[in-house]
N, CA, C and O atoms as a GROMACS GRO file, in nm:
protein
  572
    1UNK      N    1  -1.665   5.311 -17.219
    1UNK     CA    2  -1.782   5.397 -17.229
    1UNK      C    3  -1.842   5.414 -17.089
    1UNK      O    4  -1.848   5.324 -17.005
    2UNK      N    5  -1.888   5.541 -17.074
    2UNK     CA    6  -1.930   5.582 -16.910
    2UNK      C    7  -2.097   5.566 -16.889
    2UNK      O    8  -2.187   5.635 -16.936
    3UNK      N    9  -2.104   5.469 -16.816
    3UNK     CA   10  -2.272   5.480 -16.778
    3UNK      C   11  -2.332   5.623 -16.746
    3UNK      O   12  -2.309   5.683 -16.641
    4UNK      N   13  -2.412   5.671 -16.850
    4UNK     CA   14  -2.467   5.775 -16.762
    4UNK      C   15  -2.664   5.763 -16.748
    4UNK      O   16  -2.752   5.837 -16.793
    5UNK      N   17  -2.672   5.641 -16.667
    5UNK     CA   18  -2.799   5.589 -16.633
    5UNK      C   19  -2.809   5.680 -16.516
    5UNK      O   20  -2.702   5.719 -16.471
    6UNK      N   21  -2.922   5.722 -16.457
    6UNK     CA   22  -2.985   5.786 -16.324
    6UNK      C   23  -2.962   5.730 -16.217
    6UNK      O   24  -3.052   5.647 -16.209
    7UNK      N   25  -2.886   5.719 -16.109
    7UNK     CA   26  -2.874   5.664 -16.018
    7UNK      C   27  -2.960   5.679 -15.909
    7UNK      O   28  -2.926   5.613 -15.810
    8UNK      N   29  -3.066   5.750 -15.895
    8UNK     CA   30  -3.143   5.843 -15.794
    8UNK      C   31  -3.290   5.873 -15.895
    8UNK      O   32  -3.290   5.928 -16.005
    9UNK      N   33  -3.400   5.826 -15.829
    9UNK     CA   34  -3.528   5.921 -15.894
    9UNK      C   35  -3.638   5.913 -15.741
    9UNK      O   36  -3.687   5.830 -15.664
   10UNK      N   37  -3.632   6.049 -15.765
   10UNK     CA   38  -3.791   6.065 -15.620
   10UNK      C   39  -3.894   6.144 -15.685
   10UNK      O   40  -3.871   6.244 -15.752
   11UNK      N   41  -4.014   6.092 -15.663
   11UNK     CA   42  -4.114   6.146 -15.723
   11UNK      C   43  -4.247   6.148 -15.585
   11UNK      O   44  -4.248   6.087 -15.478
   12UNK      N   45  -4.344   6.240 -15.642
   12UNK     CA   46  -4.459   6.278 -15.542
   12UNK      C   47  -4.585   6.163 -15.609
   12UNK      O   48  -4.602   6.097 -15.712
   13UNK      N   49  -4.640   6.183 -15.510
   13UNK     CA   50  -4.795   6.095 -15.525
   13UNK      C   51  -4.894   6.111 -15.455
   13UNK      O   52  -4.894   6.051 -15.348
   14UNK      N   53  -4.997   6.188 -15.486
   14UNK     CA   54  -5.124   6.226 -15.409
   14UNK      C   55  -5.161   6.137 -15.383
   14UNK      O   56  -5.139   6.040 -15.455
   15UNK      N   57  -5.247   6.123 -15.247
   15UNK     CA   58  -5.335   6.046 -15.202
   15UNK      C   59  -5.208   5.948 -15.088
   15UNK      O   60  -5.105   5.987 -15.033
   16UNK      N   61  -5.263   5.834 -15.087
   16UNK     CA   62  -5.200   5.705 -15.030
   16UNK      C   63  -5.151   5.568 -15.060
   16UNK      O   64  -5.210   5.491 -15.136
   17UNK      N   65  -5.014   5.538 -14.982
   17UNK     CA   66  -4.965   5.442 -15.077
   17UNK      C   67  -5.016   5.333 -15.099
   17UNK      O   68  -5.119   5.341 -15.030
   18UNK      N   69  -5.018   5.223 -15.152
   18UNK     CA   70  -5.109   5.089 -15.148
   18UNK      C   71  -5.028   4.998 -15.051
   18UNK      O   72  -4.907   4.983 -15.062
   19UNK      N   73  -5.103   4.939 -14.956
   19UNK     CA   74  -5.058   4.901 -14.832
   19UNK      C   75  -5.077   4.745 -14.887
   19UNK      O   76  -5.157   4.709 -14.973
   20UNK      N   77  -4.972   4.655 -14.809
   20UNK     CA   78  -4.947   4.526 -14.860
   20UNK      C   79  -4.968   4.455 -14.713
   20UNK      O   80  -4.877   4.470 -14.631
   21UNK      N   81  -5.075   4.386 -14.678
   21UNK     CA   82  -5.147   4.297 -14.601
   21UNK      C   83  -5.221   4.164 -14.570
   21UNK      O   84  -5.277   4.117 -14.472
   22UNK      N   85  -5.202   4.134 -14.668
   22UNK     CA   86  -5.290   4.034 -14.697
   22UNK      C   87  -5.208   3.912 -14.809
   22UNK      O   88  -5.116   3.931 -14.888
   23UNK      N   89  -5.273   3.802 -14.782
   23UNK     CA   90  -5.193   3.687 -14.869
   23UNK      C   91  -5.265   3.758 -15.048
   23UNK      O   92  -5.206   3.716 -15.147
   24UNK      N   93  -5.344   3.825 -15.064
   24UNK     CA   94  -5.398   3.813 -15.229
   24UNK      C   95  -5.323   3.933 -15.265
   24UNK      O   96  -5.324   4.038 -15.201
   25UNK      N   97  -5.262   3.913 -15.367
   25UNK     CA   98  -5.176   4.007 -15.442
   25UNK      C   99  -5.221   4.145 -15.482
   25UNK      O  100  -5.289   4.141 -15.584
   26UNK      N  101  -5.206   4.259 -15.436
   26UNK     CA  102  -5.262   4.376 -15.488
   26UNK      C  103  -5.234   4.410 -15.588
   26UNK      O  104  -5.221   4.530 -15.614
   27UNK      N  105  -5.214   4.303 -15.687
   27UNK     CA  106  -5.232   4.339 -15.862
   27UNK      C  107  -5.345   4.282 -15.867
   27UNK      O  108  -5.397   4.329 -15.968
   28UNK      N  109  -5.422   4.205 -15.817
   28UNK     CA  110  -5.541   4.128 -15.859
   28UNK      C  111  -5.615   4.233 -15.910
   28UNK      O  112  -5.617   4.343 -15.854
   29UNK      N  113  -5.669   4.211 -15.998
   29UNK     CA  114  -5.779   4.289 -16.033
   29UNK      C  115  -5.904   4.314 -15.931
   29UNK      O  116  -5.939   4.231 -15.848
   30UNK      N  117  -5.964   4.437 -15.948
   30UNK     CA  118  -6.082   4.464 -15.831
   30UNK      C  119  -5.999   4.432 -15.705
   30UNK      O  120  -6.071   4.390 -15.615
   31UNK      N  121  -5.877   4.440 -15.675
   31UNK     CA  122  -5.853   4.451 -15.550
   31UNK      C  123  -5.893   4.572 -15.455
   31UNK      O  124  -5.933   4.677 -15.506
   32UNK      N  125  -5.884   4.561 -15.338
   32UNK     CA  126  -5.919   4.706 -15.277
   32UNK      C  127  -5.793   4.822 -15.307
   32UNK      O  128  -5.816   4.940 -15.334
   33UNK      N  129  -5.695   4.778 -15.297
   33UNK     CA  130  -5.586   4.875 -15.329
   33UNK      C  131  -5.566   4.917 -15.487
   33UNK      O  132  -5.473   4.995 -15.508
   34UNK      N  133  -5.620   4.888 -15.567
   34UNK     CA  134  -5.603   4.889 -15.729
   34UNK      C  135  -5.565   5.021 -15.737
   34UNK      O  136  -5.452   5.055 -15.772
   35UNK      N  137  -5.685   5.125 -15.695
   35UNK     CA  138  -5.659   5.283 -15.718
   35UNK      C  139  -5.506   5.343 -15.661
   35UNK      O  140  -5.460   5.444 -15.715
   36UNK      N  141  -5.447   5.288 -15.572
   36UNK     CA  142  -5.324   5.328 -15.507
   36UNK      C  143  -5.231   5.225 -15.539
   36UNK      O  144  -5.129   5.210 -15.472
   37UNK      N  145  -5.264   5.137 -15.660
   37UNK     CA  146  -5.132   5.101 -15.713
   37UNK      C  147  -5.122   5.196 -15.841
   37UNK      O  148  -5.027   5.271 -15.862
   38UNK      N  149  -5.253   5.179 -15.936
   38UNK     CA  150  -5.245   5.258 -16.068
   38UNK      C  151  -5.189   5.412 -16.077
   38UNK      O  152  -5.129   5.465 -16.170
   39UNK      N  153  -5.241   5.482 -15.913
   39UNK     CA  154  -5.170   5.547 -15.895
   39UNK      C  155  -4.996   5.585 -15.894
   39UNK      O  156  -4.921   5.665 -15.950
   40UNK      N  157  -4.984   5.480 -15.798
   40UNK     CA  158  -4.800   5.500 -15.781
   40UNK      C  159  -4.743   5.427 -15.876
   40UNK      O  160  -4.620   5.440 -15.876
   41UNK      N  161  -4.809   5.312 -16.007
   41UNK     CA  162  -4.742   5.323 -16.142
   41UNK      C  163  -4.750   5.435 -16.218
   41UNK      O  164  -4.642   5.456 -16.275
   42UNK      N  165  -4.812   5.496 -16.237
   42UNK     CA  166  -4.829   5.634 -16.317
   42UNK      C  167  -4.759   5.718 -16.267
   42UNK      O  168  -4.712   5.792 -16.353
   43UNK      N  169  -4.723   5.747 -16.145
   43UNK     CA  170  -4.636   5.851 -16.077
   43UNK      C  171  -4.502   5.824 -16.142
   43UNK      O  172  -4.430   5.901 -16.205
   44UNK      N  173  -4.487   5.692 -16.111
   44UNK     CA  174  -4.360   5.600 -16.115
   44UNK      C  175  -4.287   5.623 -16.292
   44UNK      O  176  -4.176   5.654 -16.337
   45UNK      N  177  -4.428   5.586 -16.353
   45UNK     CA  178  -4.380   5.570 -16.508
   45UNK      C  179  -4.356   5.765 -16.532
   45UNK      O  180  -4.262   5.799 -16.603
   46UNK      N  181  -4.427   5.851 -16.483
   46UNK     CA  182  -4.432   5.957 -16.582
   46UNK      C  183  -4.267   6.020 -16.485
   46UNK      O  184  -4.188   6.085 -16.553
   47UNK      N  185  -4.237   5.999 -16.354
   47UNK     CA  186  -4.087   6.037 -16.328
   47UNK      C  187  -3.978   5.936 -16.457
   47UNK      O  188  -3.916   5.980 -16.555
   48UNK      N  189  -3.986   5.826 -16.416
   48UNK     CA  190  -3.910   5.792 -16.526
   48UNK      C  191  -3.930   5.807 -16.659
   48UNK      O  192  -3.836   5.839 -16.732
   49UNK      N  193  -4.024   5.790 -16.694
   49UNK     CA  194  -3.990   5.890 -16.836
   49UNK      C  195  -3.952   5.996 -16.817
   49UNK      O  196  -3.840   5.983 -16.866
   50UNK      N  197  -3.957   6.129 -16.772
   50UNK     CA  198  -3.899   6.240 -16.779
   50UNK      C  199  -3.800   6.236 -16.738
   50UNK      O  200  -3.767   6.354 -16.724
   51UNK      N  201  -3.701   6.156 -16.695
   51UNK     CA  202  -3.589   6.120 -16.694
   51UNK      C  203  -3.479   6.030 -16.756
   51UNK      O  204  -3.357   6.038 -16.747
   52UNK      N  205  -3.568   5.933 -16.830
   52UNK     CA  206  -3.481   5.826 -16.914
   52UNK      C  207  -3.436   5.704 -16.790
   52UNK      O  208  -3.370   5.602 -16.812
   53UNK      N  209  -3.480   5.739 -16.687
   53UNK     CA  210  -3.458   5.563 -16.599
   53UNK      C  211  -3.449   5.457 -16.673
   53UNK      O  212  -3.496   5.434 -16.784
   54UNK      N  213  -3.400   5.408 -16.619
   54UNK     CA  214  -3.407   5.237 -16.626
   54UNK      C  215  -3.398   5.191 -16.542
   54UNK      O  216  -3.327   5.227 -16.448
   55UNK      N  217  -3.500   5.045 -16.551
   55UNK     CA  218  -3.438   5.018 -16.425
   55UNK      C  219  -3.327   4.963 -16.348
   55UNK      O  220  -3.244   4.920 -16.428
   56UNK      N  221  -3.279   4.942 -16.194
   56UNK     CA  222  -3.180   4.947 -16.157
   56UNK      C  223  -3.127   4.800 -16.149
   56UNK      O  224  -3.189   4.705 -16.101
   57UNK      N  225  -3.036   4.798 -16.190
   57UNK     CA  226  -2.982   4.562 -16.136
   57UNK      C  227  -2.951   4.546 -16.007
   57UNK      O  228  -2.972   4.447 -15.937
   58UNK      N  229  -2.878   4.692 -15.968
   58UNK     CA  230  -2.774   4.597 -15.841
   58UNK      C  231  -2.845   4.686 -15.718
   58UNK      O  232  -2.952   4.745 -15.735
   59UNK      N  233  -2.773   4.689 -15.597
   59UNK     CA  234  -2.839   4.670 -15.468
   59UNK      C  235  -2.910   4.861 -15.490
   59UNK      O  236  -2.856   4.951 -15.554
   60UNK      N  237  -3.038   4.870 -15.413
   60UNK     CA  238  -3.077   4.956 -15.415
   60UNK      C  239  -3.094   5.044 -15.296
   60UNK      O  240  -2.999   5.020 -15.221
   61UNK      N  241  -3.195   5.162 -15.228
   61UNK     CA  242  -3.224   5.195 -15.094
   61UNK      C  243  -3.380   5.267 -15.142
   61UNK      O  244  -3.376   5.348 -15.234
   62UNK      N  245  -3.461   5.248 -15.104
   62UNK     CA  246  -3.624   5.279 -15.084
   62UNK      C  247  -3.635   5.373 -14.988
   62UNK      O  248  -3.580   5.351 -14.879
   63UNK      N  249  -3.705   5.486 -15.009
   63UNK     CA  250  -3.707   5.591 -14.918
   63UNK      C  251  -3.868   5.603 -14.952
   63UNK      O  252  -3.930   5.598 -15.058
   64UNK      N  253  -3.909   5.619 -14.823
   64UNK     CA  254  -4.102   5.684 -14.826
   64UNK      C  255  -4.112   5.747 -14.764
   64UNK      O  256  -4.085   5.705 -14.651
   65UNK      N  257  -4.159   5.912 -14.769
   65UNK     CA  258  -4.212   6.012 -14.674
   65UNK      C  259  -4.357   6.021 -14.702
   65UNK      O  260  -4.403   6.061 -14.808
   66UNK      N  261  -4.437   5.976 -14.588
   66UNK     CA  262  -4.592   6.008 -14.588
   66UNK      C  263  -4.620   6.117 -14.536
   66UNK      O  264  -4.577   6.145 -14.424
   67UNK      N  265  -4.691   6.195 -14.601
   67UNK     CA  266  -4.747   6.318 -14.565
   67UNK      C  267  -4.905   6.306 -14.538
   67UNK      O  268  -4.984   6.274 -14.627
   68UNK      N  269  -4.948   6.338 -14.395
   68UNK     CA  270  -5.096   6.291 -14.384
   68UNK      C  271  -5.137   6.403 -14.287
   68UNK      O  272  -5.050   6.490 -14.288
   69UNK      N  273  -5.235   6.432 -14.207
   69UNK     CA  274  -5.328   6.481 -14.168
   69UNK      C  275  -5.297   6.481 -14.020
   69UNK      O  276  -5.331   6.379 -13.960
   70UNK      N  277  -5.232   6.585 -13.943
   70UNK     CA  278  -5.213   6.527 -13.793
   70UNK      C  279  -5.336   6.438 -13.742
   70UNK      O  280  -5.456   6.462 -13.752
   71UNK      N  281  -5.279   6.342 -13.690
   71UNK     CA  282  -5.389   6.209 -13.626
   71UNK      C  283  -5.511   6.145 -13.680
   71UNK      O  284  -5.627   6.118 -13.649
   72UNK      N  285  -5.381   6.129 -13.830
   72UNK     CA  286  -5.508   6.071 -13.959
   72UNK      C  287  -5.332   5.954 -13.965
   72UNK      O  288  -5.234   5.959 -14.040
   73UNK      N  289  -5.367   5.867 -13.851
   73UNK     CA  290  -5.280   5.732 -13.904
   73UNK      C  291  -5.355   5.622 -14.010
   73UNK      O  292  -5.469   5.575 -13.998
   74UNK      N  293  -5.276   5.601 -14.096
   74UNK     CA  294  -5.329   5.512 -14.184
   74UNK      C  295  -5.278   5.376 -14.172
   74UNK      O  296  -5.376   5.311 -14.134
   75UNK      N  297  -5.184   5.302 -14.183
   75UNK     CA  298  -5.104   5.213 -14.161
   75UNK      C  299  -4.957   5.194 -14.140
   75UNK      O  300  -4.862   5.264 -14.174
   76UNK      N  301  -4.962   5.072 -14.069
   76UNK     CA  302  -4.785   5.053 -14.023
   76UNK      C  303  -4.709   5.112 -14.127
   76UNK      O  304  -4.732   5.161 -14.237
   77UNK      N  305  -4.596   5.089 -14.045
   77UNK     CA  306  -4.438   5.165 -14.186
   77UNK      C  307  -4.431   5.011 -14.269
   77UNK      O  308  -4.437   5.027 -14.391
   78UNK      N  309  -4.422   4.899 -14.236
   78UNK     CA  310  -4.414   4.803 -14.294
   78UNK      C  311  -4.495   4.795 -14.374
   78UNK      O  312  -4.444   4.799 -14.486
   79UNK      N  313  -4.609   4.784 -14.377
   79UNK     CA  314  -4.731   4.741 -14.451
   79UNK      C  315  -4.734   4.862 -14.553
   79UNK      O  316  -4.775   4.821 -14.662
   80UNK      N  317  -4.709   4.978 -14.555
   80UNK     CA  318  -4.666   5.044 -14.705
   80UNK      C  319  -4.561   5.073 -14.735
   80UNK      O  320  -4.548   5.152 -14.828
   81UNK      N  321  -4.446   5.020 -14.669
   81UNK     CA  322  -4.284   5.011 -14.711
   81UNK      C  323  -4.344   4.832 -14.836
   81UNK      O  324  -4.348   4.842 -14.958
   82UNK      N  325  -4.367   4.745 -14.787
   82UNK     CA  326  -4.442   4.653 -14.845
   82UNK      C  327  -4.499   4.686 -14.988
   82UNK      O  328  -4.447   4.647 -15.093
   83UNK      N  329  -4.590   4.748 -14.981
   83UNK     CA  330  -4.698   4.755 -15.052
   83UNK      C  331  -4.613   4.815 -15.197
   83UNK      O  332  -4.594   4.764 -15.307
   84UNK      N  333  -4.562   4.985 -15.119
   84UNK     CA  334  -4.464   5.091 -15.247
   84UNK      C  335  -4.322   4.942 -15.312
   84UNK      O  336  -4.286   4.932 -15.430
   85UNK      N  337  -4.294   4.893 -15.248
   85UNK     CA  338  -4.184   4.847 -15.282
   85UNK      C  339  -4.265   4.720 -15.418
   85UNK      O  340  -4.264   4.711 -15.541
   86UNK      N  341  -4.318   4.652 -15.319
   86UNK     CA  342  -4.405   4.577 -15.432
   86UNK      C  343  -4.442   4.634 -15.563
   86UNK      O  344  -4.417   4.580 -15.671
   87UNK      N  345  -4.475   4.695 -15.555
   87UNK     CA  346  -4.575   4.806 -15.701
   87UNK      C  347  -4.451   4.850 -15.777
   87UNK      O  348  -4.466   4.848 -15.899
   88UNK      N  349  -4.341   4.885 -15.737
   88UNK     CA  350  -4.231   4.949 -15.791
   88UNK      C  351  -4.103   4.832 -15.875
   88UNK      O  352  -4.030   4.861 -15.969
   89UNK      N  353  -4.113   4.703 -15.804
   89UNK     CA  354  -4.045   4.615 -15.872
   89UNK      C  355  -4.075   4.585 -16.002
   89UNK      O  356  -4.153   4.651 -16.071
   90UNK      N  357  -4.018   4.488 -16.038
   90UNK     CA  358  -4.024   4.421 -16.197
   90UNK      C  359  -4.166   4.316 -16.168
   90UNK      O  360  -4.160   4.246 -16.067
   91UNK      N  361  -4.255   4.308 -16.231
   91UNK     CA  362  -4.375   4.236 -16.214
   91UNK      C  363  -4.392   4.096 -16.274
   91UNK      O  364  -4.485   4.018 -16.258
   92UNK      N  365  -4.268   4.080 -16.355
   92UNK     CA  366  -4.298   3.971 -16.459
   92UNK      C  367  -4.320   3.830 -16.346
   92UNK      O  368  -4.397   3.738 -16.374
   93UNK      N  369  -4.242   3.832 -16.227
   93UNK     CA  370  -4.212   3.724 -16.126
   93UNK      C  371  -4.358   3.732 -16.053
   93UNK      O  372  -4.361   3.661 -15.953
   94UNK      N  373  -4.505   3.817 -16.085
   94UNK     CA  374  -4.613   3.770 -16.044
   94UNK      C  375  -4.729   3.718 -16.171
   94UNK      O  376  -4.847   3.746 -16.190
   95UNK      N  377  -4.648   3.644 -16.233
   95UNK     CA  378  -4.725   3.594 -16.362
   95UNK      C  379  -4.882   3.549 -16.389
   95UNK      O  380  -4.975   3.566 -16.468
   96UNK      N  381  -4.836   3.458 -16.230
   96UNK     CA  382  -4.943   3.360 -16.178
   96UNK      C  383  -5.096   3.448 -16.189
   96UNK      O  384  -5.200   3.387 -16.164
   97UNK      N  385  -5.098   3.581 -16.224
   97UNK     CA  386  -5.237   3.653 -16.195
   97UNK      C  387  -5.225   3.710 -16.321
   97UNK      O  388  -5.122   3.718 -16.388
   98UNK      N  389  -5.353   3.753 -16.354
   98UNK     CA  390  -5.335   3.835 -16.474
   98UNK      C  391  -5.324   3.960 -16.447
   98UNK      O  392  -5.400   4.014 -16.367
   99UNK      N  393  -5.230   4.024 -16.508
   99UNK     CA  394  -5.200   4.179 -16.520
   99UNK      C  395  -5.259   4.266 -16.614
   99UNK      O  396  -5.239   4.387 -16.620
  100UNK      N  397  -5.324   4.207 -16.677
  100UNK     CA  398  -5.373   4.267 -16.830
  100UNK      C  399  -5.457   4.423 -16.806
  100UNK      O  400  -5.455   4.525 -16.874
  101UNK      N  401  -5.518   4.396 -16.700
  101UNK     CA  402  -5.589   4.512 -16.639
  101UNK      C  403  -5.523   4.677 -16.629
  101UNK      O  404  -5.573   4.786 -16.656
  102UNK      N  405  -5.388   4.637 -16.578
  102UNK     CA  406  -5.309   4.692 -16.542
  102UNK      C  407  -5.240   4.845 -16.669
  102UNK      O  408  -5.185   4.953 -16.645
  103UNK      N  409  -5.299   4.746 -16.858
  103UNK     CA  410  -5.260   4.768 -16.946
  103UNK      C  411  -5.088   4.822 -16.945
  103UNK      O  412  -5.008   4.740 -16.899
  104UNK      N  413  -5.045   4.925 -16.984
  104UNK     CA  414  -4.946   4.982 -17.040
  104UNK      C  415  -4.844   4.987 -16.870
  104UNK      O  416  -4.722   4.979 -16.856
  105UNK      N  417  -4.937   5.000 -16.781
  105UNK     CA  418  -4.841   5.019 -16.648
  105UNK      C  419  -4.793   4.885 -16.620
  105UNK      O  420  -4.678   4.885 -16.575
  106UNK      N  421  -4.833   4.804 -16.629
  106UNK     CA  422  -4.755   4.675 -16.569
  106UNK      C  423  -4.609   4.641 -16.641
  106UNK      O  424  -4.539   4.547 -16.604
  107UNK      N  425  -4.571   4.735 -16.753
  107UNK     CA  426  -4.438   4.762 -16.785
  107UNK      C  427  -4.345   4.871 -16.692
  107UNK      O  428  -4.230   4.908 -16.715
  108UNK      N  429  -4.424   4.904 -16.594
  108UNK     CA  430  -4.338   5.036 -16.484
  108UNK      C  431  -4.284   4.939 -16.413
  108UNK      O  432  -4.359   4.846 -16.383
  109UNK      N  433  -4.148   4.935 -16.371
  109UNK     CA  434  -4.077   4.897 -16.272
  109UNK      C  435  -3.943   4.996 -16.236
  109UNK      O  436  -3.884   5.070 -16.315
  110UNK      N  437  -3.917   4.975 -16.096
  110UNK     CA  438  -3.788   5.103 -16.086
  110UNK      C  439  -3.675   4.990 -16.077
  110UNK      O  440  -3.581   5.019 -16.151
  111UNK      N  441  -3.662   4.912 -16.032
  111UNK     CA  442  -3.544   4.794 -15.991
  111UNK      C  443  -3.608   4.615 -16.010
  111UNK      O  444  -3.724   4.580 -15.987
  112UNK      N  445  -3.531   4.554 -16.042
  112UNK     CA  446  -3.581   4.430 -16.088
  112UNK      C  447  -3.683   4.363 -15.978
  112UNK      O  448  -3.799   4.341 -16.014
  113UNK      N  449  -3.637   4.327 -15.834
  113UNK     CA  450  -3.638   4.217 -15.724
  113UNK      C  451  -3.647   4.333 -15.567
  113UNK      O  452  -3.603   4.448 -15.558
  114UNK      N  453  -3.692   4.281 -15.501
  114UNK     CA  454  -3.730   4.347 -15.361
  114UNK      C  455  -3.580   4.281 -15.300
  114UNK      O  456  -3.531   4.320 -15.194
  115UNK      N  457  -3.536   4.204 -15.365
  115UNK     CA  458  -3.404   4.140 -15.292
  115UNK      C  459  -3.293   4.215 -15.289
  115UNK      O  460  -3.207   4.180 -15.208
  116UNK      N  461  -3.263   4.350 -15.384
  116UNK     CA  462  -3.206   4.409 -15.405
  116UNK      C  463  -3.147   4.514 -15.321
  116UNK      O  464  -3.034   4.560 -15.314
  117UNK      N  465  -3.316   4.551 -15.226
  117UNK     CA  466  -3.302   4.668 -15.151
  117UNK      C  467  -3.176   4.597 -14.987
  117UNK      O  468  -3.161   4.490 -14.927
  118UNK      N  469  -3.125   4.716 -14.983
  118UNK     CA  470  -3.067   4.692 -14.894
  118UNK      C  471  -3.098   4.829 -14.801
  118UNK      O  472  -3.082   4.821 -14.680
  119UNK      N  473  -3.130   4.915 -14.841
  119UNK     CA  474  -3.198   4.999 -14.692
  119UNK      C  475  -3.299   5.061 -14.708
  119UNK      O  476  -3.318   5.141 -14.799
  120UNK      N  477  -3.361   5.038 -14.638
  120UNK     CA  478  -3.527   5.160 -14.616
  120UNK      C  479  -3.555   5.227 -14.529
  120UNK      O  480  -3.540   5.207 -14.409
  121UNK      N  481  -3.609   5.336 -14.596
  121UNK     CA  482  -3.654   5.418 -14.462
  121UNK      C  483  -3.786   5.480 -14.486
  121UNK      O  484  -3.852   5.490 -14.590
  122UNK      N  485  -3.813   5.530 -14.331
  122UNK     CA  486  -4.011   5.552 -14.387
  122UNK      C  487  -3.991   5.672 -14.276
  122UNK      O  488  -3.914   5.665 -14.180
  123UNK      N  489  -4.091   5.802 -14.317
  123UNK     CA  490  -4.081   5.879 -14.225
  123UNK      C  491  -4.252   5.983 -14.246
  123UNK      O  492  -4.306   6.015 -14.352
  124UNK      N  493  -4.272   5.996 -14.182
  124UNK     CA  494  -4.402   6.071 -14.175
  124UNK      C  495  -4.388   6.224 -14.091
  124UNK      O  496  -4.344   6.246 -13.978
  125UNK      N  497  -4.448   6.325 -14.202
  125UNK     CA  498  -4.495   6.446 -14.209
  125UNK      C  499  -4.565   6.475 -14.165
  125UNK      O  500  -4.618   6.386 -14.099
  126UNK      N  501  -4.642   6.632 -14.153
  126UNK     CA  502  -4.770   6.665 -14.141
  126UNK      C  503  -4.804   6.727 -14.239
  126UNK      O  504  -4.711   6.790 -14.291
  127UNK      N  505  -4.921   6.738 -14.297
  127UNK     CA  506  -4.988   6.802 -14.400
  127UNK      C  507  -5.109   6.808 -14.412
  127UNK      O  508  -5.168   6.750 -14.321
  128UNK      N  509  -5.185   6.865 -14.503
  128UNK     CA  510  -5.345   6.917 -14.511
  128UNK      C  511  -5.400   6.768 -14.579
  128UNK      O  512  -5.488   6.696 -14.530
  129UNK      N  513  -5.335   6.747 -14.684
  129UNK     CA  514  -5.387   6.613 -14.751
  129UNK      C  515  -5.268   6.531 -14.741
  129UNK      O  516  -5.151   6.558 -14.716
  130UNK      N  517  -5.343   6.402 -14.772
  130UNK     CA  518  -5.247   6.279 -14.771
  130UNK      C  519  -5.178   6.298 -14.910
  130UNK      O  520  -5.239   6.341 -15.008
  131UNK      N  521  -5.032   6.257 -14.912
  131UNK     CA  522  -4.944   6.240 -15.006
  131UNK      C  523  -4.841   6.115 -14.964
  131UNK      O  524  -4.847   6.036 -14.870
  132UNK      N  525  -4.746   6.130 -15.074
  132UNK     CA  526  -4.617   6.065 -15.028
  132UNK      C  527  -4.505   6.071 -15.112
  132UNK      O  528  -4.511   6.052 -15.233
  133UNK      N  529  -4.423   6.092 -15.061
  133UNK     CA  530  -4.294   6.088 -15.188
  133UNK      C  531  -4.158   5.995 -15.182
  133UNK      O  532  -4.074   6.023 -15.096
  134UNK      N  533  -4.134   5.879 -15.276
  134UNK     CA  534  -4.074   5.796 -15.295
  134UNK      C  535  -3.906   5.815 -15.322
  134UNK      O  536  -3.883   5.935 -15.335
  135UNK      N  537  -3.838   5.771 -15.329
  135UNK     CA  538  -3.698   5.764 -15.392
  135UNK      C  539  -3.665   5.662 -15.371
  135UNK      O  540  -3.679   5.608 -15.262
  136UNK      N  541  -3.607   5.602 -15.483
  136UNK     CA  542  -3.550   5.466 -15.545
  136UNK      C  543  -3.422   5.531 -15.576
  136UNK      O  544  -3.418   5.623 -15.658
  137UNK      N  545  -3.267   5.469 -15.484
  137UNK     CA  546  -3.134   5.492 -15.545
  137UNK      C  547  -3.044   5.400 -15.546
  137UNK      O  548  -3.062   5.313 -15.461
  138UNK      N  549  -2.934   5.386 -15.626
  138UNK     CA  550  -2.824   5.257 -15.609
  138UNK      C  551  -2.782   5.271 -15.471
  138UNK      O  552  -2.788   5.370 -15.399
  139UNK      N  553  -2.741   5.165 -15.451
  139UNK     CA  554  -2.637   5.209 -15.310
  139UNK      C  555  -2.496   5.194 -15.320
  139UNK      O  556  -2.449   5.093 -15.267
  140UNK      N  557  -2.423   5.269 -15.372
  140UNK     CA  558  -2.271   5.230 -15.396
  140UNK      C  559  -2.212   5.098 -15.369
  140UNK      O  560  -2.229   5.053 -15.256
  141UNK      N  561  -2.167   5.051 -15.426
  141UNK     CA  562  -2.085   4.895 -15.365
  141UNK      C  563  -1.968   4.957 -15.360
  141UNK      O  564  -1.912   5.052 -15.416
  142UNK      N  565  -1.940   4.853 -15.250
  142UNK     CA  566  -1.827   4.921 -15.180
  142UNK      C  567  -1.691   4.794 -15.188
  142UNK      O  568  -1.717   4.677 -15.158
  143UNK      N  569  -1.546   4.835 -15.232
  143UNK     CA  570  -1.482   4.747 -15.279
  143UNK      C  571  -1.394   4.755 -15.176
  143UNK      O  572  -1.297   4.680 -15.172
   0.00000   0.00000   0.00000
């Protein structure tokens, strides 16, 4: 029988990504980033649903294009390569906090583990408003 799971999903997201900085988990509740995670789960969940995703097991590649405001820098490539990648994994491995807040989204994940990714890339645009657009894909294994 032939897998025909999605190997590839990129989706858009107004505003900005949730930037990962700090030792306190940006699932915490009342965190400062909350609005730009709930965001990029909802982005996250309503591409995969309209696609039937699942999420991915084996090695992946993370792609982020920020679209912002000529000489409206917001933060390093790391610190929201960080942040998107975080928000996008499987959540069950941050137990230790409560997610409950989170309700129905803390079931969005695109790939299990951040261990998975094996390439990223981050690239920045120009535009009128801040955006960004994601893609989560397998990366072929190679025999």
């Amino acid at each position: 029988m032939q897998d025909t799971r999605a190997l590839a999903l990129t989706f858009e997201v107004s505003g900005l990504p949730p930037v990962k900085t700090e030792a306190l988990s940006i699932f915490a509740a009342g965190h400062r980033q909350a609005t730009r995670v709930r965001a990029l789960l909802q982005a996250a969940c309503d591409a995969a649903q309209r696609t039937g995703w699942t999420p991915l097991p084996g090695p992946i590649e993370v792609d982020l294009v920020l679209r912002s405001p000529p000489g409206h820098r917001t933060s390093d490539a790391s610190s929201l390569l960080g942040g998107v990648c975080a928000v996008l994994q499987d959540k069950k491995r941050v137990a230790n906090i409560g997610l409950a807040h989170l309700g129905v989204l803390v079931d969005v994940a695109l790939y299990d583990d951040d261990r998975q990714i094996r390439r990223l890339s981050y690239m920045e645009e120009p535009a009128e408003d801040f955006s960004y657009q994601v893609r989560v894909a397998a990366v072929p294994t190679v025999v």
